[in-house]
GUSEDREN-848474 format. One record per residue (C-alpha): x, y, z; residue number from 1; chain; residue in one letter. Coordinates in nm, 2 decimals. Each point is the difference from the previous one (the first is absolute). Layout:
      c1      c2      c3  seq  mol  type
       X       Y       Z  NUM    A     A
...
END
This chain:
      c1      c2      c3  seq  mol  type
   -2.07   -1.71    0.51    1    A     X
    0.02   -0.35   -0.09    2    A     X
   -0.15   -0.17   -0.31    3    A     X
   -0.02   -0.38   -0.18    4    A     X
    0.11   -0.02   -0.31    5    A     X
   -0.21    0.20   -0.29    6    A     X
   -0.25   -0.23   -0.21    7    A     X
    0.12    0.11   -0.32    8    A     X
    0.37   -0.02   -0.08    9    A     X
   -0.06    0.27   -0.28   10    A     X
    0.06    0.35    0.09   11    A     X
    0.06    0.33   -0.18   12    A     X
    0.32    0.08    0.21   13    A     X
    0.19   -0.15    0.29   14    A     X
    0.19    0.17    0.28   15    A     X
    0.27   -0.14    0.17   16    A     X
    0.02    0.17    0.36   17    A     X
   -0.29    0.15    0.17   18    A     X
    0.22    0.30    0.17   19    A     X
    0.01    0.34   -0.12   20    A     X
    0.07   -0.01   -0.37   21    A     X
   -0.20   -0.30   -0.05   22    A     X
   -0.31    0.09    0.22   23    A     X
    0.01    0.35   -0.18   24    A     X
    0.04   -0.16   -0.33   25    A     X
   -0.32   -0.25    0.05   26    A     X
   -0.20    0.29    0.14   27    A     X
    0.07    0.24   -0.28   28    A     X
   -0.08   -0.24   -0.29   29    A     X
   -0.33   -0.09    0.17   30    A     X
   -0.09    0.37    0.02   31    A     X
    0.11    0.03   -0.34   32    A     X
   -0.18   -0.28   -0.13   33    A     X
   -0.28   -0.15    0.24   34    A     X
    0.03   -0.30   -0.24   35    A     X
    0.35   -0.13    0.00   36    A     X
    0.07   -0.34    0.14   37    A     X
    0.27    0.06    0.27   38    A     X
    0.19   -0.24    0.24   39    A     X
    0.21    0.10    0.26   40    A     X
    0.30   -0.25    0.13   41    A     X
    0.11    0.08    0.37   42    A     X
    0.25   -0.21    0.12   43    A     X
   -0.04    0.11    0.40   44    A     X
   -0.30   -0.10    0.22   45    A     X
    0.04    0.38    0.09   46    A     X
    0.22    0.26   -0.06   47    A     X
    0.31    0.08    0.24   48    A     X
    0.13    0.34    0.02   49    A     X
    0.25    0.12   -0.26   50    A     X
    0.20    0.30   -0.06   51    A     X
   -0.11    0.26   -0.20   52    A     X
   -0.19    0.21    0.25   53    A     X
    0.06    0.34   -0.11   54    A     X
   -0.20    0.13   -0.29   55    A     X
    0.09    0.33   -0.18   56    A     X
   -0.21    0.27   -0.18   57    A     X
   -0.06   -0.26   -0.34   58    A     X
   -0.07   -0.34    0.20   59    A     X
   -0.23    0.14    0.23   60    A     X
   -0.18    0.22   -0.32   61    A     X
   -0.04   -0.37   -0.13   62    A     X
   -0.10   -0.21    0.37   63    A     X
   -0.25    0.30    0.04   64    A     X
   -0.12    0.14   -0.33   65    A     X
    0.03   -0.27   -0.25   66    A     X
   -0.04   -0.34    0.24   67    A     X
   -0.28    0.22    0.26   68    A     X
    0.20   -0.08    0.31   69    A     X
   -0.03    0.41    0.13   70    A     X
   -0.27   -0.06    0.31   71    A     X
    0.21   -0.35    0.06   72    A     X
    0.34    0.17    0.02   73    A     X
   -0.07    0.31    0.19   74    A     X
   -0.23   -0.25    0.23   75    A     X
    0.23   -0.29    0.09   76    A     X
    0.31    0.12   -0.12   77    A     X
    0.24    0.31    0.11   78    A     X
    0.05    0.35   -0.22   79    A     X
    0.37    0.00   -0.10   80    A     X
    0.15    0.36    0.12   81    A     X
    0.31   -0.02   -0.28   82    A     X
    0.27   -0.09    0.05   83    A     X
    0.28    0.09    0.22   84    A     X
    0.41   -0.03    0.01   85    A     X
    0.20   -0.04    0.31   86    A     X
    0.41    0.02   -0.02   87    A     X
    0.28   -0.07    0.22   88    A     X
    0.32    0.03    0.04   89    A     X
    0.31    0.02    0.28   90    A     X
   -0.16    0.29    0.17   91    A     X
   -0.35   -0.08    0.00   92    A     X
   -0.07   -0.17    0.36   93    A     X
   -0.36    0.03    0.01   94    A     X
   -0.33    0.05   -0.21   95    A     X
    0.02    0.39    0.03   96    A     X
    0.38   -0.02   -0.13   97    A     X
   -0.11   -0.18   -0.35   98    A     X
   -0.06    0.23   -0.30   99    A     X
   -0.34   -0.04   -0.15  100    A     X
   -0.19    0.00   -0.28  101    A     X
   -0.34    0.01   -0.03  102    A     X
   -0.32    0.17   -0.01  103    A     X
   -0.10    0.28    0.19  104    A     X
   -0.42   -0.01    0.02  105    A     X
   -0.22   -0.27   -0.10  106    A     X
    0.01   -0.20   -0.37  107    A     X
   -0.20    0.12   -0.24  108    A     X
   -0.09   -0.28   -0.23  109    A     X
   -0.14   -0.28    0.13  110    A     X
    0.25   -0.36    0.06  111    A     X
   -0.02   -0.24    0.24  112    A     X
    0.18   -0.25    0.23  113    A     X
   -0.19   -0.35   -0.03  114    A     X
    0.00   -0.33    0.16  115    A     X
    0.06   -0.19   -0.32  116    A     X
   -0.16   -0.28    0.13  117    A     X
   -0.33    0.11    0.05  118    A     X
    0.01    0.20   -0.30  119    A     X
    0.07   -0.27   -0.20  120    A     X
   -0.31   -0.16    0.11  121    A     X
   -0.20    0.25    0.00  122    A     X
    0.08    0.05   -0.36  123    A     X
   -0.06   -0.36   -0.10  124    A     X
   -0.36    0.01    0.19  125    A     X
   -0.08    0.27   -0.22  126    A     X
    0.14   -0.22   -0.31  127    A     X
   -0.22   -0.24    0.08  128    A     X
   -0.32    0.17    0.12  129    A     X
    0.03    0.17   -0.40  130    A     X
   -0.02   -0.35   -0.12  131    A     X
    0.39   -0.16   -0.01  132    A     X
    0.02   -0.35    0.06  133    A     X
    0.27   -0.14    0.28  134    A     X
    0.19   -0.30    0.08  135    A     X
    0.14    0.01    0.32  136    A     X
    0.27   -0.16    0.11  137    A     X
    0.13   -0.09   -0.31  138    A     X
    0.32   -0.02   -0.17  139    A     X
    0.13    0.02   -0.27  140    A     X
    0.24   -0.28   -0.19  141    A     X
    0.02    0.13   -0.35  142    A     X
   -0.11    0.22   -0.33  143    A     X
   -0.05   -0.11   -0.33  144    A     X
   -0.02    0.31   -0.21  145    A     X
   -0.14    0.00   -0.41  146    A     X
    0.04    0.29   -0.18  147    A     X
   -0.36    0.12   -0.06  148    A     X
   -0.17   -0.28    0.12  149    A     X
   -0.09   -0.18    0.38  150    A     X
    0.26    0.02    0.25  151    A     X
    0.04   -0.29    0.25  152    A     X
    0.08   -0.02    0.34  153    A     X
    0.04   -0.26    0.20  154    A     X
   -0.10    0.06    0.37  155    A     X
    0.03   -0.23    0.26  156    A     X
   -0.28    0.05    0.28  157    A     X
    0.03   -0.24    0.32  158    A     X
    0.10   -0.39   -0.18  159    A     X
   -0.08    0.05   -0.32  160    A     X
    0.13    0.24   -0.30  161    A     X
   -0.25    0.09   -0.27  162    A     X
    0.04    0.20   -0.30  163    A     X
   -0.24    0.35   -0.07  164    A     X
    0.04    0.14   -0.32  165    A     X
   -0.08    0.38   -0.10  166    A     X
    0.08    0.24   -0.28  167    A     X
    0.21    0.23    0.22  168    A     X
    0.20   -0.07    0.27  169    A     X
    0.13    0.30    0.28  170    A     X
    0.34   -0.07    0.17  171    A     X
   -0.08    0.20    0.35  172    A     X
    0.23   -0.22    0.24  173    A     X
    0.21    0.24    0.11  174    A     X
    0.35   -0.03    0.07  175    A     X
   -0.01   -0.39   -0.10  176    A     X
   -0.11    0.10   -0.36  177    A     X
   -0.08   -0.34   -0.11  178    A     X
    0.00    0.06   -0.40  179    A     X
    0.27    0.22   -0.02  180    A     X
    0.22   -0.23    0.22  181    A     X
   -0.18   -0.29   -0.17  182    A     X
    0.05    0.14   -0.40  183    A     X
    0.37    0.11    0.09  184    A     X
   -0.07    0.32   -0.04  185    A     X
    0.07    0.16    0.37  186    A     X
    0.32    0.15    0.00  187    A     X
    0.21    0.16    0.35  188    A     X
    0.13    0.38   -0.03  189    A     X
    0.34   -0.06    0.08  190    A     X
    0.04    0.38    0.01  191    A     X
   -0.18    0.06    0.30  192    A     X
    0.07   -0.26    0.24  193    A     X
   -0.20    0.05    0.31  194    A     X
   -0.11   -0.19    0.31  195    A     X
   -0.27    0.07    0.24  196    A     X
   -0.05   -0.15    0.36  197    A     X
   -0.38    0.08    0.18  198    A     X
   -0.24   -0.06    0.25  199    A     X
   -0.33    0.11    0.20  200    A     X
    0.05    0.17    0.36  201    A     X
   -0.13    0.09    0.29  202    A     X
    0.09    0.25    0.29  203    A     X
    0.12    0.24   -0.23  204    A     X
    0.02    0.39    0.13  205    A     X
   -0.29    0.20   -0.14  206    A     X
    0.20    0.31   -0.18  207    A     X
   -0.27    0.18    0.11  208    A     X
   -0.06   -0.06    0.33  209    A     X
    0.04    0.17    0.32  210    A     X
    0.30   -0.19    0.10  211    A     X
    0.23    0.14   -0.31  212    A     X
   -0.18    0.30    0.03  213    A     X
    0.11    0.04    0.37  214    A     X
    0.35   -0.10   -0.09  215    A     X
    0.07    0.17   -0.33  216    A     X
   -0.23    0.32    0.03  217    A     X
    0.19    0.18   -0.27  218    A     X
   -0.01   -0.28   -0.23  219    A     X
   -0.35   -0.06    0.08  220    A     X
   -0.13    0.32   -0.10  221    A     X
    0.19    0.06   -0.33  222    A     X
   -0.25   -0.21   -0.15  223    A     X
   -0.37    0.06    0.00  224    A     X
   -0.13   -0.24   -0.22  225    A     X
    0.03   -0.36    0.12  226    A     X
    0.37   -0.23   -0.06  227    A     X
   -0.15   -0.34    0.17  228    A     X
   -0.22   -0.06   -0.27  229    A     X
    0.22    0.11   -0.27  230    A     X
    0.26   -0.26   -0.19  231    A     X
    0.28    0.06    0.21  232    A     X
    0.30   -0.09   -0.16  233    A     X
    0.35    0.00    0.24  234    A     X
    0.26    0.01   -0.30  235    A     X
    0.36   -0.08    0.06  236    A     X
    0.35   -0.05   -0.26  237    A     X
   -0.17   -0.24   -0.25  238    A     X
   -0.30   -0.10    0.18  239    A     X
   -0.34    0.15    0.13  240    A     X
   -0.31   -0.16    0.23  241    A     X
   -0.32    0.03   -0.02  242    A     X
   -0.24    0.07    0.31  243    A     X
   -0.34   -0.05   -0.09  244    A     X
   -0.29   -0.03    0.28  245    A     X
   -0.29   -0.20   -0.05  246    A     X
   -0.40    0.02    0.09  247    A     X
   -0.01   -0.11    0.34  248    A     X
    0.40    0.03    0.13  249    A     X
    0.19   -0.23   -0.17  250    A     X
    0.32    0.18   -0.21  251    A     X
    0.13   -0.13   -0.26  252    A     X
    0.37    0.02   -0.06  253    A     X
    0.26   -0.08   -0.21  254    A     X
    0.39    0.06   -0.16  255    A     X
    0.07    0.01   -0.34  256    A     X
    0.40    0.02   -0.12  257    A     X
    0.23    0.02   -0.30  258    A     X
    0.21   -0.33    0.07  259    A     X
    0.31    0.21   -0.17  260    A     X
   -0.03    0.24    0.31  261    A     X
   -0.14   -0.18    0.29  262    A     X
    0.07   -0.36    0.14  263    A     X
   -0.25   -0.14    0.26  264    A     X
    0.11   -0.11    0.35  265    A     X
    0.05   -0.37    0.09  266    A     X
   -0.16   -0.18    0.31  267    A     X
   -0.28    0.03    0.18  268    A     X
   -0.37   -0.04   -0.11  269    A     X
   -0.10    0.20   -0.29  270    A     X
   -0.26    0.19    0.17  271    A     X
    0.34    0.10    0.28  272    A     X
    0.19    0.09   -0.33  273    A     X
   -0.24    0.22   -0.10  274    A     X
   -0.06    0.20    0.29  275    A     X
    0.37    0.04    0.07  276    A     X
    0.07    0.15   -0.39  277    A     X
   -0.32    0.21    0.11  278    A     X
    0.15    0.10    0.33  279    A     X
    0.34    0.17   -0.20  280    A     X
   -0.26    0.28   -0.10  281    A     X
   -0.10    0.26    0.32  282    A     X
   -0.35   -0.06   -0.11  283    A     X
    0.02   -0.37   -0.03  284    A     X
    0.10    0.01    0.39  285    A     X
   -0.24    0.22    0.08  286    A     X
   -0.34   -0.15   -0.15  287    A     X
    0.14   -0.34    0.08  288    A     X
    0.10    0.01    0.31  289    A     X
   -0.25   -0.21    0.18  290    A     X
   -0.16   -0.14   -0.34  291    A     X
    0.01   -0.38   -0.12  292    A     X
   -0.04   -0.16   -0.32  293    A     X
   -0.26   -0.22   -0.05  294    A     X
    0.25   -0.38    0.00  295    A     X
   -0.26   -0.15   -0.26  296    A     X
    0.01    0.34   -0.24  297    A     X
    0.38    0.04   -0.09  298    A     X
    0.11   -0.04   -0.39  299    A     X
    0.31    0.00   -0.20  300    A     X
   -0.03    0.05   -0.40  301    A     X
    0.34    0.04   -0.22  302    A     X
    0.07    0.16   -0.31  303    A     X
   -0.35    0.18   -0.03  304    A     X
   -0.03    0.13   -0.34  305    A     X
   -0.08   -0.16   -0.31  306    A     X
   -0.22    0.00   -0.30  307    A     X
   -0.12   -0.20   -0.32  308    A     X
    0.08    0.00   -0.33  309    A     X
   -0.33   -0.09   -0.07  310    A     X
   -0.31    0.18    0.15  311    A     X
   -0.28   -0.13   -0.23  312    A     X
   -0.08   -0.20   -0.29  313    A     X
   -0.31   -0.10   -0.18  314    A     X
   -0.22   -0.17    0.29  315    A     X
    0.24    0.11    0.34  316    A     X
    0.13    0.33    0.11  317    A     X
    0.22    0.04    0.34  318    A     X
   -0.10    0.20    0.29  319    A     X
    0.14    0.15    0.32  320    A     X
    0.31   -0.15    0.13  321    A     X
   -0.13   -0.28   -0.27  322    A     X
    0.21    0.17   -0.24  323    A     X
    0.24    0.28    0.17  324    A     X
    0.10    0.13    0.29  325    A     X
    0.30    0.27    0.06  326    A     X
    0.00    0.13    0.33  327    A     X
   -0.20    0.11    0.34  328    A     X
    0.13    0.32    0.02  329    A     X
   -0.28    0.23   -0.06  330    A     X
   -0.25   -0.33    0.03  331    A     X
   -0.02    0.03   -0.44  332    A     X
   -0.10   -0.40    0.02  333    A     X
   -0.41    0.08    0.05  334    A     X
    0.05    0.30   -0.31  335    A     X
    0.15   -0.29   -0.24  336    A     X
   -0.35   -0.20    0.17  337    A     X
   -0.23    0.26   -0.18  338    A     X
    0.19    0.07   -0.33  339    A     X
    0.05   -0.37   -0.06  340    A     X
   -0.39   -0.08    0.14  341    A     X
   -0.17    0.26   -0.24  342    A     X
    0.27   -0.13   -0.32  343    A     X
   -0.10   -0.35    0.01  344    A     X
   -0.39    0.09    0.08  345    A     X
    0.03    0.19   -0.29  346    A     X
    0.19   -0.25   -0.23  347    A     X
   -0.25   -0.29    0.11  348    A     X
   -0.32    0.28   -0.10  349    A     X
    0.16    0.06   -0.32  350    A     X
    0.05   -0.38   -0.08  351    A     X
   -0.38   -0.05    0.05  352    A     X
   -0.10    0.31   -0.22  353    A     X
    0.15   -0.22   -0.30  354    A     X
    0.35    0.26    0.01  355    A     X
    0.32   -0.09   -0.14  356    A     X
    0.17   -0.16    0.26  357    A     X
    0.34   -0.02   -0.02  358    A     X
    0.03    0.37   -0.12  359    A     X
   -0.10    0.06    0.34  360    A     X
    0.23   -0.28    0.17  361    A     X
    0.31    0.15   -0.16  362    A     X
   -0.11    0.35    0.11  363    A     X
   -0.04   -0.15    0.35  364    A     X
    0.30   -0.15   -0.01  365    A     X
    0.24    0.29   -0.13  366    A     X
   -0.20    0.24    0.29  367    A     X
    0.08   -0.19    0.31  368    A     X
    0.36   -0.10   -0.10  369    A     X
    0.03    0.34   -0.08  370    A     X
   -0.16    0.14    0.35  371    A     X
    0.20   -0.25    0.22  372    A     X
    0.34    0.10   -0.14  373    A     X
   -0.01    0.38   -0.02  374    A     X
   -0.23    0.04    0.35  375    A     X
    0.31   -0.22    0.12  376    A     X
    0.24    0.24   -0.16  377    A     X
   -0.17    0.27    0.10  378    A     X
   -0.05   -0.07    0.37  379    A     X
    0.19   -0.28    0.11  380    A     X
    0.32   -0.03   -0.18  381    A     X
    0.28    0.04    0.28  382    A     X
   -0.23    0.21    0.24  383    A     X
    0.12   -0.16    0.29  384    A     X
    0.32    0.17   -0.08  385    A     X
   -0.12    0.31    0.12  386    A     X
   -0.28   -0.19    0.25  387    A     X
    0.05    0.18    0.38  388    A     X
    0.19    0.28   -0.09  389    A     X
   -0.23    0.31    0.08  390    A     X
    0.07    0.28   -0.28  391    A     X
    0.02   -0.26   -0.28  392    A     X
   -0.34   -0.18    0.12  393    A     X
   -0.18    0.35    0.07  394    A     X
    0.07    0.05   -0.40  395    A     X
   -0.08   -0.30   -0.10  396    A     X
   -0.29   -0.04    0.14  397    A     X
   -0.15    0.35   -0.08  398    A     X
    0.05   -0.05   -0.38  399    A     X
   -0.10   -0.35    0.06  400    A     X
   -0.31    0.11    0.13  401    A     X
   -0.05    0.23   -0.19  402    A     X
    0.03   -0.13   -0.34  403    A     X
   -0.25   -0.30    0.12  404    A     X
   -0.28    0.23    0.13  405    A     X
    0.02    0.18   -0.33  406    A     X
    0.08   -0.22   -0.24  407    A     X
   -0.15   -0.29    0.13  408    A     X
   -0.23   -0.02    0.33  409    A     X
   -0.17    0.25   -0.17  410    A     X
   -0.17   -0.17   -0.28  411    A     X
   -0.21   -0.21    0.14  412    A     X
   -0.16    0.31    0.17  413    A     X
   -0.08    0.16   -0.30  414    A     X
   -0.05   -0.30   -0.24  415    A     X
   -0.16   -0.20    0.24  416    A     X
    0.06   -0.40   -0.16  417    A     X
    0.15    0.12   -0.28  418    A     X
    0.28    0.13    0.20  419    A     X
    0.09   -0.38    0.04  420    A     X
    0.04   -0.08   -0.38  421    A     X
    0.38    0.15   -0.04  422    A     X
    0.20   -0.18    0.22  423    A     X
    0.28    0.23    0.12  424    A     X
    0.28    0.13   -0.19  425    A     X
   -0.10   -0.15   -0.34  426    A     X
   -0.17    0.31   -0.15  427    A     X
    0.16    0.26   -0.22  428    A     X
    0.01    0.27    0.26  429    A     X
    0.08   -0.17    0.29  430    A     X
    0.38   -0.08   -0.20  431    A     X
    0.10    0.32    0.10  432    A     X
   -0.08   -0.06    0.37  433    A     X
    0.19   -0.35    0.00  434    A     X
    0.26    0.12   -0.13  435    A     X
    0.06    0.30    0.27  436    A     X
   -0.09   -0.24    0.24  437    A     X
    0.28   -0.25   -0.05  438    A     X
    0.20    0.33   -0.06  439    A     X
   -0.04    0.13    0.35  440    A     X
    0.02   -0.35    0.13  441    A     X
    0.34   -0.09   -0.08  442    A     X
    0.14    0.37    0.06  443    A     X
   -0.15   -0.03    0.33  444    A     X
    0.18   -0.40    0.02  445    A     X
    0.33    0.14   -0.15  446    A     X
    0.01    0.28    0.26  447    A     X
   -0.06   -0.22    0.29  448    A     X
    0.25   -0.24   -0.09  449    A     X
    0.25    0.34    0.01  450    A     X
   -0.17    0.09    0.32  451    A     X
    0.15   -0.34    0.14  452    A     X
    0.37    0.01   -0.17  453    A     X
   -0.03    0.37    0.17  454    A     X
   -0.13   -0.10    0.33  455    A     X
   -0.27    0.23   -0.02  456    A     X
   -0.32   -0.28   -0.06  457    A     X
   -0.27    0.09    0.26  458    A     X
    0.17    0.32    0.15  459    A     X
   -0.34    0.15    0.00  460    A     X
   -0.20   -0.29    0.16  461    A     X
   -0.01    0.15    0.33  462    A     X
   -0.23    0.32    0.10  463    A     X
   -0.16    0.05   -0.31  464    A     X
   -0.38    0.02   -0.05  465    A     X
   -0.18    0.06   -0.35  466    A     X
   -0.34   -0.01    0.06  467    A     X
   -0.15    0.16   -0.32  468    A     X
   -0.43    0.04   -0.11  469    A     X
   -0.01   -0.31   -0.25  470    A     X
   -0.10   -0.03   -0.35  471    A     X
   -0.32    0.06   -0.18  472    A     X
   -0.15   -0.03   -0.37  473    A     X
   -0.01    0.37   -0.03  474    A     X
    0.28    0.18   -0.22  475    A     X
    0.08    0.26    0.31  476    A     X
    0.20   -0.40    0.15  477    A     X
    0.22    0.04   -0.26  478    A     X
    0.18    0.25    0.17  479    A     X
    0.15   -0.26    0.23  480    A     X
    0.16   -0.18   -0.30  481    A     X
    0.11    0.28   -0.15  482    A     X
    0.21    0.11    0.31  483    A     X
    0.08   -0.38    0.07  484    A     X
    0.18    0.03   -0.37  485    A     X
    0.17    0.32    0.10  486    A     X
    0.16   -0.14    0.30  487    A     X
    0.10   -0.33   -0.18  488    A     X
    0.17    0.24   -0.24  489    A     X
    0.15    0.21    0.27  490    A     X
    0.13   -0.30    0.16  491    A     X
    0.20   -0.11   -0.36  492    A     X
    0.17    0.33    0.00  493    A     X
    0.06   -0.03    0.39  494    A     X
    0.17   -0.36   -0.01  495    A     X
   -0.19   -0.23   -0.28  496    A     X
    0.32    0.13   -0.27  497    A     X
    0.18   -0.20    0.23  498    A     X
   -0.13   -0.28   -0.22  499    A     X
   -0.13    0.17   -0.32  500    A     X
    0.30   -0.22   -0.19  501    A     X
    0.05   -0.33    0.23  502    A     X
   -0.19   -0.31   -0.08  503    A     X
   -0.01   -0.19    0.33  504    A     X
   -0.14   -0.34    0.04  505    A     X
   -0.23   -0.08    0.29  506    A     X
    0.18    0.10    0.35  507    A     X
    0.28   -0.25    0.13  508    A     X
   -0.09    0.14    0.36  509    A     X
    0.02   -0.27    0.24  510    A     X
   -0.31   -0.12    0.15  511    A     X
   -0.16    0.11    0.25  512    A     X
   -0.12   -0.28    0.23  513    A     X
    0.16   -0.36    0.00  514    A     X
   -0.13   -0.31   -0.21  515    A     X
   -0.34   -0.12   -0.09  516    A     X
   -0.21   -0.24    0.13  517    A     X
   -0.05   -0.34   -0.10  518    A     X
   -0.21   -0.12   -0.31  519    A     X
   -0.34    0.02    0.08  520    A     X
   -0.25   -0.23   -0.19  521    A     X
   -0.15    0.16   -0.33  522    A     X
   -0.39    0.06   -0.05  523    A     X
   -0.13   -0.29   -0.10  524    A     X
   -0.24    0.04   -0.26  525    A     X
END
């Protein structure tokens, strides 16, 4: 959807992007308030398609619920089935040789895979059809923020730059994050420095299929829910891939590794690069075999995380990948989408009920420093450690789980929007939580990093299967923690002492593949 520039240069709040966050963003406010003044900035004469395909139990609460997207989803989208594990080692040869984890029937609660491409647009139709102005292409050249008054921005649509003025302006351009970067406020983690290659494909096996089902009729049966349109994730020593398939065949598929532990291999085309490191993993060779990335789809992004130090002030907040992002493991990026969405509809709602303001700016501010930092902690912090070796993963990701479904994911299903006003970890009672979290989480990185001076890392990779029922909301799921905690302290007293009174930087282990590739040209914003 293309538009000319609006007649009034006067509006009630600007958004810069017209993707997820900022489509959401325009939508809710209208719905909120049919008479706000809202322009939306898109840079692109139409979206491309962009990683972050994989929705969890939260996101998709919000796309469905809260944004109305339910009959779009289940329509042109696919149902998410989980998510899956797949692990290797020197005795695994084939698909039926890799231990597994996974789940055993169908998902419960509702997630989805999704073209973000269409979705985006979709989205942004909707924004508009509820009374959002656009300006498409457009881009950006600069902000001029006041404190409490009219925010400028300068926006530069074919020849000519022009300046539109509004009391609020909402960063939503993703991983450029034009104020942040702009204000000097964007800042790396240097703690977690990770890289991720991707791309679309075709060919790629069906895991459910009659040809793997001929072949591997042992493996084929242990499941009876479906693993093809799950989030497949082949994890190996301190990197994992995701295989994600998309509405109408395309798969999308990527790497993501700990530089510390893995080094990418040199020559060829990136696309060839990625399919060989794909091709180390039994699975890998097996679903690729006769697939091909698509040449004009193939992406390179270092040093993924980072954050702000500012999210909002009084007249801009941050959201999305505007203002943070930590990791794609577990796909949190579209959850930080709807906690940020739903803070800075809510800060603009409260500016135009005559509310303190910057009461409400520090509070923002304090919440989402405080949520990035400890759901890194909690979750991220060294995990790639202990990332492909079976017993260590099948813990950490039941108590992972397991403390998200409860404490977390289910929320929303019983607050409905409210659920979205407490971004995570910066409550009272989730402090307990975070703090067993990061526990676990560097017991489980201190034991692998034994594991490897030992030579015991992955021994259990091969001919393992752990297909368990899932989570619910209901308290009679908590019985899957509970025994996921007994294990993780049976395993202390079997070989975690080990390391009860050693502090041990991150692992000196030599990597596992040779060099990475050349430089590849940053987003442009």
């Amino acid at each position: 959807m293309n538009s000319s520039a609006p007649a009034s240069s006067d509006y009630d709040v600007i958004i810069i992007g017209g993707a997820l966050a900022g489509a959401a963003s325009a939508l809710l406010l209208r719905r909120q308030d049919p008479t706000i003044r809202v322009l939306v900035i898109e840079k692109s004469n139409a979206f491309g398609r962009r990683v972050g395909e994989a929705t969890v139990e939260v996101s998709a609460y919000f796309l469905g619920r809260i944004l109305g997207l339910t009959s779009y989803l289940n329509e042109a989208h696919l149902v998410k089935q989980g998510m899956r594990f797949w692990f290797f080692n020197d005795n695994t040869a084939t698909v039926e040789d890799c231990s597994e984890i996974g789940g055993r029937y169908l998902a419960r609660v509702p997630a989805y895979q999704i073209d973000r491409s269409t979705v985006d647009q979709e989205l942004l139709d909707r924004a508009c059809a509820a009374g959002a102005e656009l300006l498409r292409p457009a881009s950006v050249q600069g902000i001029a923020l006041q404190n409490g008054g009219a925010q400028t921005v300068a926006v530069r649509v074919g020849e000519s730059t022009r300046k539109i003025t509004a009391r609020w302006v909402i960063d939503a351009s993703g991983v450029a994050a034009l104020l942040s970067r702009q204000e000097g406020w964007w800042q790396p983690n240097t703690q977690h420095p990770t890289t991720a290659v991707w791309s679309r494909w075709r060919g790629v096996k069906d895991w459910d299929g009659y040809e793997l089902a001929k072949k591997f009729p042992m493996w084929s049966q242990a499941c009876h829910g479906i693993r093809g349109t799950a989030t497949n994730h082949l994890v190996g020593s301190g990197w994992w891939a995701w295989i994600i398939p998309l509405k109408g065949g395309d798969v999308s598929i990527g790497v993501v590794f700990d530089q510390r532990l893995v080094q990418w291999p040199e020559g060829g085309s990136l696309g060839q690069r990625l399919k060989d490191f794909l091709c180390q993993h039994p699975v890998g060779r097996e679903l690729l075999a006769d697939a091909q990335w698509i040449e004009s789809d193939v992406h390179w992004r270092k040093n993924l995380p980072y954050s702000s130090t500012t999210y909002a002030g009084d007249g801009f907040a941050l959201v999305g990948d505007a203002g943070a992002f930590i990791d794609p493991f577990y796909s949190p990026g579209m959850d930080w989408v709807a906690f940020t969405t739903v803070a800075a509809i809510e800060l603009i709602a409260a500016q135009r009920r005559d509310e303190a303001v910057q009461p409400l700016v520090d509070s923002y501010n304090r919440s989402f420093t405080r949520s990035y930092s400890r759901w890194f902690e909690a979750v991220y912090k060294d995990k790639y450690e202990y990332m492909g070796d079976f017993d260590l993963m099948r813990l950490g990701f039941l108590l992972d789980l397991g403390l998200y479904y409860l404490g977390v994911a289910s929320q929303p299903f019983k607050r409905g929007y409210e659920g979205f006003l407490e971004p995570i970890f910066t409550t009272k009672p989730s402090v307990p939580f975070y703090k067993l979290m990061s526990l676990y989480g560097r017991r489980f990185a201190a034991m692998a990093r034994s594991r490897r001076h030992r030579g015991c890392w992955g021994k259990r990779n091969a001919g393992q299967r752990f297909l368990f029922g899932g989570y619910t909301f209901s308290r009679s799921s908590s019985r899957h923690l509970m025994k996921a905690l007994a294990h993780w302290m049976l395993l202390e007293l079997r070989e975690g002492w080990r390391t009860w009174f050693i502090s041990e930087p991150v692992s000196t282990a030599q990597p596992t593949v040779a060099s990475a590739p050349p430089a590849i040209e940053p987003v442009k914003a």
